[in-house]
N, C-alpha and C positions, 0 to 999 in steps of 0.2 A: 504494500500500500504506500506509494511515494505522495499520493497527492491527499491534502490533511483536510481536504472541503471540498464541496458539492455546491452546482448550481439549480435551485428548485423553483420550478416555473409552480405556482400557486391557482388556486380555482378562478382567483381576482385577475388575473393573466399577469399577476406580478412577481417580478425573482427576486430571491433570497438568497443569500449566501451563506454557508450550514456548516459549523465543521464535523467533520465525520468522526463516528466514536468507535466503529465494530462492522466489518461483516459478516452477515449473517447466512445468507445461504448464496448460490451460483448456480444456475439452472444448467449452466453446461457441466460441469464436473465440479462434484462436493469436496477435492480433495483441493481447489483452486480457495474456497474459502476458508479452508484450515490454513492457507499459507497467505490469507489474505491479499487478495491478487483479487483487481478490478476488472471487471471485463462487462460487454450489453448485459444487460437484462441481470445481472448482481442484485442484492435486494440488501442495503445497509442500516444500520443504525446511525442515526442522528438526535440532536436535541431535542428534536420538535417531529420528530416518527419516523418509522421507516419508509423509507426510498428507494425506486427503481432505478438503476443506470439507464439509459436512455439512446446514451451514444457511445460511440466506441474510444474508449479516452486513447489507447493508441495511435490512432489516428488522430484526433483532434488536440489533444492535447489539457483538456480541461473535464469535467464534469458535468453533465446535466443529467438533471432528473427530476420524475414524479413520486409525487405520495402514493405511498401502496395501503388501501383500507382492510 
């Protein structure tokens, strides 16, 4: 896990800036979240709830993401 925050587009369509505490699962391989290693579709913990990765941070280089209910 290099990067310490996440970008979270909100219901209001407004972003927020979140630092990240834990990942929690990784829908591609569970042993990726034991070694906390980000990738799409990750599901983290934050301050204010869990979040889906959105984009592929290798490529882009930053975080986005949704609230997962």
């Amino acid at each position: 896990m290099r990067s310490k925050s996440v970008n979270i587009v909100g219901k209001d369509k407004k972003t927020k800036k979140v630092e990240i505490k834990n990942v929690l699962e990784t829908p591609s391989n569970r042993f990726l979240a034991r070694q906390n290693i980000i990738t799409k579709g990750t599901i983290v913990e934050t301050g204010i709830g869990k979040v889906k990765i959105t984009n592929r941070p290798t490529q882009d280089g930053v975080l986005n993401g949704i609230f997962v209910e």
